[in-house]
C-alpha positions in Angstrom: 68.1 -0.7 -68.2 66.5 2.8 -66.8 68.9 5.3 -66.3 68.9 6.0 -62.9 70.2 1.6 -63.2 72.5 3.3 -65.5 74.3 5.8 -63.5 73.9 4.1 -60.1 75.9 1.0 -62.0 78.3 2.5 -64.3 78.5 6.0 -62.7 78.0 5.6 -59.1 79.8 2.3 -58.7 82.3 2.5 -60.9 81.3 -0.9 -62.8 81.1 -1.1 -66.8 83.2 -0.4 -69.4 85.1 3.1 -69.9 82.3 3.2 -72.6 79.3 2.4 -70.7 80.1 5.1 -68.5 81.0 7.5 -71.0 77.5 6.5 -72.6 75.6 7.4 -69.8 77.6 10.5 -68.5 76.7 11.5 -71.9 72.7 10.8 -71.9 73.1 12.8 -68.5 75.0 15.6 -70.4 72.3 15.8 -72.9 69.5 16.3 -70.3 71.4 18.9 -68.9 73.5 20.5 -71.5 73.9 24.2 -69.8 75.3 22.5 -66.5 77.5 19.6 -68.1 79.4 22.5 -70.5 79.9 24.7 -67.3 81.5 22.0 -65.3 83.5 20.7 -68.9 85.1 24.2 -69.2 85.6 24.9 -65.8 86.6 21.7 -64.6 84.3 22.5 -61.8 82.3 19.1 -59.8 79.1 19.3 -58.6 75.9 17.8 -59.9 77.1 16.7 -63.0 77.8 13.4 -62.5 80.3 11.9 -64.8 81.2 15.2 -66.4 84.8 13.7 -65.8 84.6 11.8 -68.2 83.3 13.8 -71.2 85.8 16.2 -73.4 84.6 19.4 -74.7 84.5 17.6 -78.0 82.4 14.5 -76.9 80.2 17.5 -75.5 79.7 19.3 -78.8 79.3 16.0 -81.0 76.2 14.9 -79.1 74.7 18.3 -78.8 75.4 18.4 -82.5 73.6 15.2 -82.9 70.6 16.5 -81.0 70.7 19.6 -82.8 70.1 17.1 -86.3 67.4 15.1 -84.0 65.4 18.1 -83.6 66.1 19.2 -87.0 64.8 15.9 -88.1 62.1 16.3 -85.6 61.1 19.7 -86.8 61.1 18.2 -90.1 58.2 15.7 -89.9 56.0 18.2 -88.0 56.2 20.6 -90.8 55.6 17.7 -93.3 52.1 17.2 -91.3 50.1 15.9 -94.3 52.8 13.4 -95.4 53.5 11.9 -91.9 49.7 11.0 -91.2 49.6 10.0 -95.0 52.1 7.1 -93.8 50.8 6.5 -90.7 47.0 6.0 -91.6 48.0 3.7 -94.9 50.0 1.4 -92.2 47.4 1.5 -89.6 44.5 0.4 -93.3 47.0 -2.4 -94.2 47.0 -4.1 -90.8 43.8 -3.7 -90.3 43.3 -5.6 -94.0 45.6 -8.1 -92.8 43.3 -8.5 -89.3 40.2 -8.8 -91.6 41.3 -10.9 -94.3 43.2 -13.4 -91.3 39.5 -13.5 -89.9 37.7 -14.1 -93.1 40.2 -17.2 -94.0 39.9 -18.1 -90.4 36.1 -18.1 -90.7 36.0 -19.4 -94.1 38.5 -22.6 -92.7 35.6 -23.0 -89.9 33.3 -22.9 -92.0 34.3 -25.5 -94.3 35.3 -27.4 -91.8 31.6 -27.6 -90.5 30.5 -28.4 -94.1 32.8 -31.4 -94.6 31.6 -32.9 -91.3 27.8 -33.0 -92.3 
């Protein structure tokens, strides 16, 4: 479900669980994390749909989480070599596996031809 599905269903219209609209109030929160702490601490409404719902601690365990996303993130981009290194020896091996499925495809056909003359 997109989100826009999300927070017209669970946010909009009330329906869900508690959880699915915390959930989603928080994916919103995390898209706009400057606006969704203002309206936390000051209690203020606005644009920040389903900030009612969200604590200043469910606020600062998912920016925390993203903070270790991007860490991670940072990570693999630094690590250059060594991500492509993984991603071009899984790209080789299924391509193998296409080739060799042809070959014993072919081969099959091939025998198959010979035992019928």
């Amino acid at each position: 479900m997109t989100l826009s599905a999300q927070v017209k269903k669970y946010l909009f219209d009330g329906k869900g669980t508690p959880e699915q609209q915390k959930a989603t109030a928080m994916r919103l929160a995390k898209l706009a994390p400057v606006e969704y702490t203002n309206a936390v601490i000051t209690g203020e409404k606005g644009v920040t749909i389903g900030a009612k719902l969200l604590t200043a601690d469910d606020l600062v365990e998912a920016f925390e989480a993203e903070i270790q996303l991007s860490k991670a993130v940072l990570f693999e981009l630094q690590q250059q070599n060594y991500f492509n290194k993984i991603v071009a020896k899984e790209f080789i091996g299924e391509q193998q596996k296409l080739y060799r499925d042809c070959i014993k495809q072919l081969q099959a056909e091939e025998a198959d031809n010979a035992a019928t003359t």
